[in-house]
N, C-alpha and C positions, 0 to 999 in steps of 0.2 A: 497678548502673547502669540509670537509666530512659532510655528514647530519648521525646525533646520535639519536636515542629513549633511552631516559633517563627518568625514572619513569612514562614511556608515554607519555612525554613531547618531543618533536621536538626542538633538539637546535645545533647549529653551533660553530663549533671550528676551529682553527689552528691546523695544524700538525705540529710537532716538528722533527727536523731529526732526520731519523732511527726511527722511532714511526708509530705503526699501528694502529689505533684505528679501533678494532674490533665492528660491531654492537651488543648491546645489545638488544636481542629479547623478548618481554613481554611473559610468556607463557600461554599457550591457546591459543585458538581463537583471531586472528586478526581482527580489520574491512573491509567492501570493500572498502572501501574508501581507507585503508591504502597500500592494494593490491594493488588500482591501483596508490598509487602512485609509487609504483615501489620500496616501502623500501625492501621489501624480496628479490632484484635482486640478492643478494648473496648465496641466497637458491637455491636448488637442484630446477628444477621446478617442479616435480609431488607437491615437498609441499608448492609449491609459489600457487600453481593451486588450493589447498585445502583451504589455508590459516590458516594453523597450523603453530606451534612454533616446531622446532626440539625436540625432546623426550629427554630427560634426561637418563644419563646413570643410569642403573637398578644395577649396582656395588657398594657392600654396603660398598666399601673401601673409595669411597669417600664422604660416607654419604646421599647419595642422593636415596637411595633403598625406602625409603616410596614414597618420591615425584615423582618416576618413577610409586609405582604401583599407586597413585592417580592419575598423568594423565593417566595413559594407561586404566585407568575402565572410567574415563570421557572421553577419546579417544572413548573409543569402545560403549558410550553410543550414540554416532552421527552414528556409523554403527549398530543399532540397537539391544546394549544389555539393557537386564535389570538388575536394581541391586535387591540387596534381597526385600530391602523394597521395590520396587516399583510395582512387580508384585501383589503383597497383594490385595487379591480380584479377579483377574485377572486367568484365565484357560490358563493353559498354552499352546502355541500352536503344542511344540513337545511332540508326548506321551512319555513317561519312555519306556525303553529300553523296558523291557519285554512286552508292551503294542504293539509296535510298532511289535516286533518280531512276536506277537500271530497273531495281524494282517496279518502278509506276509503271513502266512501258514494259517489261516482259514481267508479266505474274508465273512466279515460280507453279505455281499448284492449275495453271491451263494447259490444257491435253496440247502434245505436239501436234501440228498440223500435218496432215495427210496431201501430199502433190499430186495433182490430176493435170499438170500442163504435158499437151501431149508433146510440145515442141521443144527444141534445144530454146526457143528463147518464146516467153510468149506471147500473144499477139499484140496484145496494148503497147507493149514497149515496140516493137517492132515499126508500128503505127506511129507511136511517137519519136524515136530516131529518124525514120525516112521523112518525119515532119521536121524534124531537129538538124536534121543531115547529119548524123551522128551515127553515120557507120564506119568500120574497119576495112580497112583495102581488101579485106577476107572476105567481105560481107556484101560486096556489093555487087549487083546485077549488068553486068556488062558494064564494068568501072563506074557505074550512073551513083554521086552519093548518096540519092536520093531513091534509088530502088533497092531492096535485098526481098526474101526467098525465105520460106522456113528450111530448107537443107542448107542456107550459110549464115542467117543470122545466129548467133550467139547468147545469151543473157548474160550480160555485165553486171561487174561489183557493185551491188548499192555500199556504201560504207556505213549509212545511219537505214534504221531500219524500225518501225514500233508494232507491236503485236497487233495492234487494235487493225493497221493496215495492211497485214498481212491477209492474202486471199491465194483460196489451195490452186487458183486457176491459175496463179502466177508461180507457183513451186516446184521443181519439175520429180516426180517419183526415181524411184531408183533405177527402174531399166532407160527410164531416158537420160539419167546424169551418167550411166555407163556408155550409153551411145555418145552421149555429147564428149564422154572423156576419148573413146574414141577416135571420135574426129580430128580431133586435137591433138592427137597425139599424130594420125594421118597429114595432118597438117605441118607437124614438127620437121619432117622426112623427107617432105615433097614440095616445100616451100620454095620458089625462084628470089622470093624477098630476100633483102639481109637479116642475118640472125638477129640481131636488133630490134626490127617491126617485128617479127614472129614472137621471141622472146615479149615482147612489151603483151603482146595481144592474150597470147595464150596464159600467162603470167596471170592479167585480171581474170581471164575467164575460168581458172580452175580457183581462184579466191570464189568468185557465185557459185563453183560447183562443192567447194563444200562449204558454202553458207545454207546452200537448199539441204545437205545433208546435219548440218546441225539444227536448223530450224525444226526439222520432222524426228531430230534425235533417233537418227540410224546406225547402229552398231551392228553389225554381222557381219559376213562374211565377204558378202559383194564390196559395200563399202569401205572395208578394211584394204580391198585388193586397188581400189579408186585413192584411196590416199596413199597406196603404194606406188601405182603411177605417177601422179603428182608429184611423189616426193623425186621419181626417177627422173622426170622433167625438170626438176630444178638440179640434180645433181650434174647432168648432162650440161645444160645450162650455168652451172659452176666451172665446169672445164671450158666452156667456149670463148664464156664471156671473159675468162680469165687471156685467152688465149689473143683479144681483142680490147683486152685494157691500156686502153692507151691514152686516154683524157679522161676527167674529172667524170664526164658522164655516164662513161663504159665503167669508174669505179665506182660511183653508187649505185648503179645496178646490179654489180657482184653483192655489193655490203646488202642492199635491202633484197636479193635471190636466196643470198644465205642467210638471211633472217627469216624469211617466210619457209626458208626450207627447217630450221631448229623450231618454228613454232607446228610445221606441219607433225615433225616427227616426235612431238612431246602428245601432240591429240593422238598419235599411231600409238603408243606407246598407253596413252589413257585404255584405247579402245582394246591393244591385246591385252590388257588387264583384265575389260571389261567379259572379253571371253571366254578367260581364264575361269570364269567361273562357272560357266557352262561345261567343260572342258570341251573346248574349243583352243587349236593355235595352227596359226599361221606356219607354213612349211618357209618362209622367206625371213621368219621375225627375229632370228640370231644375225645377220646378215643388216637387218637395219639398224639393229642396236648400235654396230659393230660405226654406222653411220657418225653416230650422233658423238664418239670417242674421235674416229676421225677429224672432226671436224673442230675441235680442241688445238689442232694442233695450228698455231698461228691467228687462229680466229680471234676476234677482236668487239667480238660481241659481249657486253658486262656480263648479259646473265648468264653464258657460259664460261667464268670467270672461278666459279666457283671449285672445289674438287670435287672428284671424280670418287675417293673413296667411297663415302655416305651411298652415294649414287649405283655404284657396282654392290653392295652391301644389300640393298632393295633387289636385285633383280634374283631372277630364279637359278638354282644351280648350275639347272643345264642351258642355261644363256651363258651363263660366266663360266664355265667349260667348254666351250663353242670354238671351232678352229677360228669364225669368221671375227669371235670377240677377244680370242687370245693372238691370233693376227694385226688385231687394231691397236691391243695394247701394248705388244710390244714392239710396233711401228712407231707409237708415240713415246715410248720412254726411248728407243732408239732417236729420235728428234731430237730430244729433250738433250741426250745425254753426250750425243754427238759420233754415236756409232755408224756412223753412214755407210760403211761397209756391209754389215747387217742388216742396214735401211735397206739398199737396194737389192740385195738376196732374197732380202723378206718378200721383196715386191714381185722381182723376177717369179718368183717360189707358188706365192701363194695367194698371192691380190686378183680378185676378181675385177671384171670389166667395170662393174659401178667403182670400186674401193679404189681401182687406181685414179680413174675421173677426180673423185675428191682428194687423191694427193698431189696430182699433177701438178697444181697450180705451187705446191712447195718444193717442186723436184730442185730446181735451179737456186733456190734456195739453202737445199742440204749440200746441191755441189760448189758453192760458192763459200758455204763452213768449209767443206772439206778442203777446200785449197787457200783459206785460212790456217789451219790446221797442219796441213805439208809445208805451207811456205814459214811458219813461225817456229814447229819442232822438228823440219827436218836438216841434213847435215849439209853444208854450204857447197860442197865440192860432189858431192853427190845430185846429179840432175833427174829429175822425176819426168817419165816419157810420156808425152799425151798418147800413145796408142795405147799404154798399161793403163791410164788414168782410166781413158774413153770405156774401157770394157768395166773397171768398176763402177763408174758412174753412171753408165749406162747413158752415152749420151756420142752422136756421132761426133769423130778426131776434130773436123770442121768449126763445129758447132762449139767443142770445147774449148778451141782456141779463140774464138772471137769473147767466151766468157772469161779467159783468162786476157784477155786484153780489158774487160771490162772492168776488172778487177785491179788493173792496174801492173799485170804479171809481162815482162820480157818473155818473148819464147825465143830462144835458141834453138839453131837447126844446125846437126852434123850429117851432112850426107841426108837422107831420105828421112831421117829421124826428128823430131821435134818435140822437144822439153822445155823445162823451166828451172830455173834455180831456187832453192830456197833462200832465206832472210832478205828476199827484196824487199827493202823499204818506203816502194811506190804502191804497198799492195792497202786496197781499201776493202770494203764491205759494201755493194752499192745496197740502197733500203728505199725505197722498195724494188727488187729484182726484175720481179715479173713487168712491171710499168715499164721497165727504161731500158730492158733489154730487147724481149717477147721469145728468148730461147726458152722450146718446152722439149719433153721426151720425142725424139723420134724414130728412136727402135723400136722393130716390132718387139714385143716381150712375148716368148714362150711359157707356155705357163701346160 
């Protein structure tokens, strides 16, 4: 008599000769009870020990390729996997790859390193540049590539960086990354270079200077005022570079200047938090907020894609009370909305020497709506005067005419007078403006 599992059911047969009747095994999980009566005697033992059912072949010739991978996921949920839906809710307990990596090389719980280099760059690098020939036309000692000076070398960006090779003799302390900002900024002012090599150079070296400032994890007061500079360097450098876009390579410099300038002014913004809680605040920190709204408007960067409410909702009262933050926003909803009349009262009015830098580059922009805007709703026989235009827009009679030529606009002249007609139907929208014109503001603005 052979004993059979049949539908789960325990039943007893005759053998016939030459007949084997093979056990049919339920799959899944087994009971103990069935284990112990000893029906798995036929199995291997590690799976009699388990009390699993043999695995199914995963070969989809004989059709059984799903049913292998469903038990193998419900297999592997008894050695502790999860499935998708089950984690829902749930932190996962291995970090992502790159989390785990950042980990092995900076250990959250090691003291920040303290900077003892006394120079702007220091000496090993120095050594190895004039060995590498890897200086900047700033750097070098009577043009030689191969000689610099500790009052002109610099220490440049490392991009990769690991703790373990970190030494305080290569870090420079705070009163030397305030000198080195400095220099640098001396440099910006006084340079005979084109803006170009200046911008590239200074560009990396205020990246090292607040790499040495994260690395020693310095929040205070000094350093609050160093990432202020920085960020004024890149704002200034917003208007120039814009003023000099005119190939492919003058605009990814803009694109990646205002990216390192939105990442500078989110760690500004970390660090006035941070001294918030001392009560501690920057006399300058409404005015930078007032930045980072600016810079919304036409920006093309994803993560500042997002809105603006959530964002104004977080900050403190008296920021979102602020002339310099009620200035910027309703600079931007005027953008947005197409009040360009307003736009440039606001500006004449009340924009500061940074806020206007970062709007410049969109001035020619709003005057280029606005005469979108005249030539489509205004009256056909009625001519619109570039000298009335010029004082709204704020932009010289000259200057305005070569933009309504660009635009596609006829200017008619009676006598000394010079207008345009509305409903021309040669009028376009050039995009991008700034590239293919390079008319910027050049009135003085009283303010």
């Amino acid at each position: 008599m052979i004993t059979v599992i049949k539908k789960g059911i325990l039943s007893t047969g005759k053998r016939k000769a030459g007949q084997i009747i093979q056990p049919k095994v339920k799959r899944g999980k087994l009971s103990t009870a069935q284990v112990k009566r000893g029906i798995l005697s036929n199995l291997p033992p590690e799976v009699a020990a388990r009390g699993e059912a043999p695995q199914p072949s995963m070969d989809r010739r004989d059709g059984a390729g799903n049913r292998g991978r469903s038990y193998a996921r419900g297999n592997a949920r008894g050695r502790g996997w999860r499935g998708r839906c089950e984690d829902r809710g749930r932190p996962s307990t291995q970090p992502p790859p790159s989390t785990a990596s950042a980990a092995a090389v900076i250990p959250s719980d090691a003291p920040p390193v303290v900077g003892t280099c006394p120079d702007m760059c220091p000496a090993t690098e120095r050594a190895q540049r004039e060995r590498l020939r890897d200086l900047a036309v700033f750097e070098r000692v009577c043009s030689d590539p191969m000689r610099t000076s500790r009052s002109l070398a610099v220490k440049k960006f490392c991009r990769t960086i690991s703790s373990t090779g970190i030494q305080a003799s290569d870090i420079r302390p705070l009163p030397v990354l305030r000198e080195t900002m400095d220099y640098l900024w001396h440099l910006l002012n006084s340079s005979e270079y084109p803006f170009e090599i200046v911008h590239d150079f200074i560009f990396d070296r205020t990246r090292s200077v607040r790499q040495d400032l994260s690395i020693q994890n310095l929040v205070n007061d000094q350093a609050i005022g160093i990432y202020e500079d920085v960020i004024k360097f890149h704002i200034l450098s917003h208007q120039r570079l814009a003023r000099s876009c005119q190939d492919s390579d003058a605009s990814s410099l803009c694109y990646l200047n205002t990216e390192q300038m939105m990442k500078c002014l989110l760690s500004l913004f970390d660090m006035y938090h941070t001294i918030h809680k001392i009560n501690s605040q920057s006399n300058k920190e409404a005015e930078y907020y007032s930045f980072f709204v600016l810079l919304h408007m036409g920006c093309k960067i994803p993560k500042m894609a997002n809105s603006l409410s959530f964002w104004y909702s977080q900050l403190p009262a008296s920021i979102v009370r602020s002339k310099e933050m009620i200035f910027a926003r309703t600079i931007l909803r005027c953008y947005h909305l197409g009040n360009f009349k307003r736009f440039f009262c606001m500006i004449a009015d009340e924009a500061t020497e940074l806020q206007l830098c970062l709007v410049e580059p969109f001035l020619n922009e709003v005057r280029a709506r606005a005469l979108m805007y005249l030539n489509h709703s205004g009256y056909k026989l009625q001519h619109h005067p570039l000298t009335h235009l010029s004082d709204i827009l704020m932009i010289e009679e000259l200057e305005l005419e070569d933009l309504c030529r660009i635009c596609g606009l006829e200017i008619s002249r009676s006598g000394d007078t010079k207008a345009f007609a509305p409903k021309q139907t040669t009028f376009s929208l050039p995009t991008p403006l700034s590239k293919s014109s390079g008319i910027y503001i050049s009135r003085e603005i009283k303010r």
